[in-house]
C-alpha positions in Angstrom: 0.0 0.0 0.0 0.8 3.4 -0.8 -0.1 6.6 -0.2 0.0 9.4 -2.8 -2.3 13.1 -2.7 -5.0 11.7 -4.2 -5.3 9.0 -0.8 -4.1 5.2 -0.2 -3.2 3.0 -3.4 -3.7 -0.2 -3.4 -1.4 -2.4 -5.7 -2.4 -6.4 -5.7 -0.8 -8.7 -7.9 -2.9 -11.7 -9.4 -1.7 -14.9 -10.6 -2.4 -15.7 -13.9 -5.9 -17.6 -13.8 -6.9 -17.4 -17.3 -5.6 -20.9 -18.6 -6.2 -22.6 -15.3 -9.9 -24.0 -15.1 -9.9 -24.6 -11.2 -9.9 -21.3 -10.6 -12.3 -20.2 -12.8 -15.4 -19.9 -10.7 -13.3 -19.0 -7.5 -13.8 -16.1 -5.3 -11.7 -13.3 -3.6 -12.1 -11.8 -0.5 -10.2 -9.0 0.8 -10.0 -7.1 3.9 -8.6 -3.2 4.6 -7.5 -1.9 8.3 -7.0 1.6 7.7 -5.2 4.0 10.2 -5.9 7.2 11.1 -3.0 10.0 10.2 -1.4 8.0 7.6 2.0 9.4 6.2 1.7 11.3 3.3 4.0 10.4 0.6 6.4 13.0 -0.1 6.9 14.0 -3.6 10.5 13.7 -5.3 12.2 16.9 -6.5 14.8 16.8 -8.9 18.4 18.2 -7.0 18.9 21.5 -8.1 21.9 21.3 -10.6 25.1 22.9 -9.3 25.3 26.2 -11.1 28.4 26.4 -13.5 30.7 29.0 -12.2 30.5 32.2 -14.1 33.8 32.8 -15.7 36.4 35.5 -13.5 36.9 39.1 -15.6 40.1 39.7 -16.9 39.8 43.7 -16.1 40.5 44.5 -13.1 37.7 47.3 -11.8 39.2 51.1 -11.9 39.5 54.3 -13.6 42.6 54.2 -16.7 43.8 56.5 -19.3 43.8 55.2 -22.8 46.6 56.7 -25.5 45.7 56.2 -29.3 47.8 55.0 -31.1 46.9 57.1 -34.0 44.6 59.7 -34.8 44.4 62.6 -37.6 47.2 64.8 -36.1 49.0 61.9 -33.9 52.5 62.9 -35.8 51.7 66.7 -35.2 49.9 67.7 -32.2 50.2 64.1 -29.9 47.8 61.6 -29.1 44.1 61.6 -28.0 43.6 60.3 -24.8 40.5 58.6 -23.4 39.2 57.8 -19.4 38.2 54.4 -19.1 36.3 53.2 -15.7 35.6 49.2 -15.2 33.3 48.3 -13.1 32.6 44.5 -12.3 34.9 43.9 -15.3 33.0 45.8 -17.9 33.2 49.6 -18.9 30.7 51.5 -17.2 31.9 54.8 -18.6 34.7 56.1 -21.4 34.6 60.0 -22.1 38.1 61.8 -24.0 40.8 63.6 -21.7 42.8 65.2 -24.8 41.6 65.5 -28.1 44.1 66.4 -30.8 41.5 66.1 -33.8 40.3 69.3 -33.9 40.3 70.1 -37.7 36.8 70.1 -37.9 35.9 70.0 -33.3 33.1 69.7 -33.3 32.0 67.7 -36.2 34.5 64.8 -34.5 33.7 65.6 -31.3 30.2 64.3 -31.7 31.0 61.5 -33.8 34.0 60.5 -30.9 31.5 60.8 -27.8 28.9 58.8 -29.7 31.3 55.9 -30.3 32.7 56.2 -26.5 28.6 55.8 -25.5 27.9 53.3 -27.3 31.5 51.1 -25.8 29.6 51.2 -22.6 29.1 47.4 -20.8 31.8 45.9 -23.0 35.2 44.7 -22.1 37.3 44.5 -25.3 36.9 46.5 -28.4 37.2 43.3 -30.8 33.8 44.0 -32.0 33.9 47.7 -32.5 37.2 47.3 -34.7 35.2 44.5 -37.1 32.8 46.5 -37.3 35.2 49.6 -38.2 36.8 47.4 -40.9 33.4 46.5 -42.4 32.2 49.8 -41.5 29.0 48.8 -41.2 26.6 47.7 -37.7 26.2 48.7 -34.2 29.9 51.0 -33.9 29.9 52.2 -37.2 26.6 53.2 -38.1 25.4 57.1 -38.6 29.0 57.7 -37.9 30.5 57.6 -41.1 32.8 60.7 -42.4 34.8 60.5 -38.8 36.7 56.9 -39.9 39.9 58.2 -38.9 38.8 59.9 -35.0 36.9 56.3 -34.4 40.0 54.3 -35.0 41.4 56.9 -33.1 39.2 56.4 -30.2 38.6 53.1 -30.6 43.0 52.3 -29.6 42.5 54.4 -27.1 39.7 52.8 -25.1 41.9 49.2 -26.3 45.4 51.0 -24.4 43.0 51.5 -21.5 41.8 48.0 -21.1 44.9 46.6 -22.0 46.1 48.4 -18.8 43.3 47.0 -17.0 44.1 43.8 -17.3 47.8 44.0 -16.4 46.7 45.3 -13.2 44.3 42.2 -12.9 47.7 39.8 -13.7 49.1 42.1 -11.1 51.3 45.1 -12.9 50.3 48.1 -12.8 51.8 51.3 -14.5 53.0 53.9 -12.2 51.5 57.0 -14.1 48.5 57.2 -16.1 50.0 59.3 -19.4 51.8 61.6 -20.8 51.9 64.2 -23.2 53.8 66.7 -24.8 54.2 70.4 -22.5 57.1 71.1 -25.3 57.4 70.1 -28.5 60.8 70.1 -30.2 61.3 72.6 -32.7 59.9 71.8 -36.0 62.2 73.9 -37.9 65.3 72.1 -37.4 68.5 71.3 -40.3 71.3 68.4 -39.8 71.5 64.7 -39.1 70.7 65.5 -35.3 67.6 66.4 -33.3 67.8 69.4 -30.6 65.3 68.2 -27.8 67.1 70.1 -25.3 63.9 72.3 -25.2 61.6 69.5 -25.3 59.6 68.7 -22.0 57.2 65.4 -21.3 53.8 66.1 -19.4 53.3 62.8 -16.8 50.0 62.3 -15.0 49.5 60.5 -11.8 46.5 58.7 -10.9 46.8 60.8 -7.4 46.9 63.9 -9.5 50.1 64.7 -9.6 51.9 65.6 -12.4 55.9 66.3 -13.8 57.4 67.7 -16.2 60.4 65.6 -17.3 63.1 67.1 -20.0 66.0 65.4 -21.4 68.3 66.3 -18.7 66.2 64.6 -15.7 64.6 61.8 -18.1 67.2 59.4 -16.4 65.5 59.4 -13.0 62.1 58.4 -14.5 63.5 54.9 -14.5 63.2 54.5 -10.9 59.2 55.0 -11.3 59.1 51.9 -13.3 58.0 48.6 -12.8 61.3 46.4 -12.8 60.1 44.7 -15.7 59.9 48.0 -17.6 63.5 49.4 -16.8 64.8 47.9 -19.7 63.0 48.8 -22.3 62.1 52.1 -21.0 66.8 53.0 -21.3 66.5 51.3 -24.7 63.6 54.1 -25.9 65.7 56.4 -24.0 68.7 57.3 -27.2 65.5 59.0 -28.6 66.1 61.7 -25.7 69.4 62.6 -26.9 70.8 65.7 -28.0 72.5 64.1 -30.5 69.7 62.3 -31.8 69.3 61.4 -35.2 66.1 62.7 -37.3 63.7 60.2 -39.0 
């Protein structure tokens, strides 16, 4: 006997009696003692499935400055330069710091803080730079004519996340960019380069900043990661005063 919601179930079990004449015209008697505050059968439930675990971001959550890596006056004027903040390993907001394509302002500018909207929730750029190649869908469209300042844009927010996820692997950049405060003279003849009047803007993420010229470049080193030492002295024969021009 068992009991389900509907009440008790009885289950009986008969032999076969069909091919055997002797118990053709027999009878069966069956008695029931049923007791009060039965158990109720409890229904099974199917185990709740252990949820997969939901995969760990590779940004790390804070505010980073993004440097293009080209742009329509990179060669001329300098970088544009983009702030990036992650939150719970997505952007939650990008907006431009410096913008050096100001040949037409504000006919870019538009077009740049549309694109920097429309990066918001992602956490790589991979889809914005197809869609820059095809120039067509979500990044691309109604901005066409500004190719150029959404490339632009588009290596700056890519700098920014590439910084955060060194700080996830656990390097992080001592400063947050630079930019020019001094440009070296244009108007320059010779094999050599005269930077001596050339100074470097550095940001902090504190605020700070410092200027750094050719003569105290040396001691930026010891802001550096170790890891970055080496490479930063090798890039540093492009601070000489005898420099050669390219």
């Amino acid at each position: 006997m068992e009991v389900n919601r509907r009440g008790p179930l009885f289950r009986i079990q008969f032999p076969d009696y069909t091919h055997d004449t002797a118990y053709q015209n027999a009878m069966l008697s069956l008695s029931f003692n049923f007791e009060e505050n039965a158990p109720e059968e409890k229904e099974e439930t199917e185990s709740p499935k252990p949820e997969n675990p939901k995969d760990e971001s590779k940004l790390a959550d804070g505010i980073y400055y993004g440097t293009a890596k080209e742009g329509i006056h990179f060669q001329s004027k300098g970088a544009n330069v983009v702030k990036v903040e992650i939150s719970n390993g997505k952007i939650l907001s990008a907006e431009s710091i410096l913008f050096k394509d100001d040949l037409s302002p504000k006919f870019f500018a538009q077009y740049r803080d549309q694109l920097l909207e429309r990066v918001k929730g992602l956490d790589s750029v991979e889809e914005v730079k197809k869609s820059l190649d095809n120039k067509s869908g979500k990044y691309y469209d109604g901005l066409a004519g500004a190719t150029r300042t959404l490339r632009a844009h588009t290596s700056a927010v890519e700098n920014a996340l590439d910084q955060a996820k060194k700080k996830k692997a656990g390097t992080e950049f001592p400063f947050s960019y630079m930019e020019f405060f001094m440009r070296p003279n244009a108007v320059q003849s010779g094999s050599t380069l005269d930077l001596s009047v050339t100074r470097l803007k550095l940001h902090f993420p504190n605020g700070e900043e410092k200027l750094l010229s050719r003569q105290n470049l040396p001691n930026t080193a010891s802001l550096l990661p170790p890891n970055r030492v080496a490479q930063f002295r090798r890039d540093r024969r492009f601070w000489c005063t005898s420099c050669k021009r390219t």
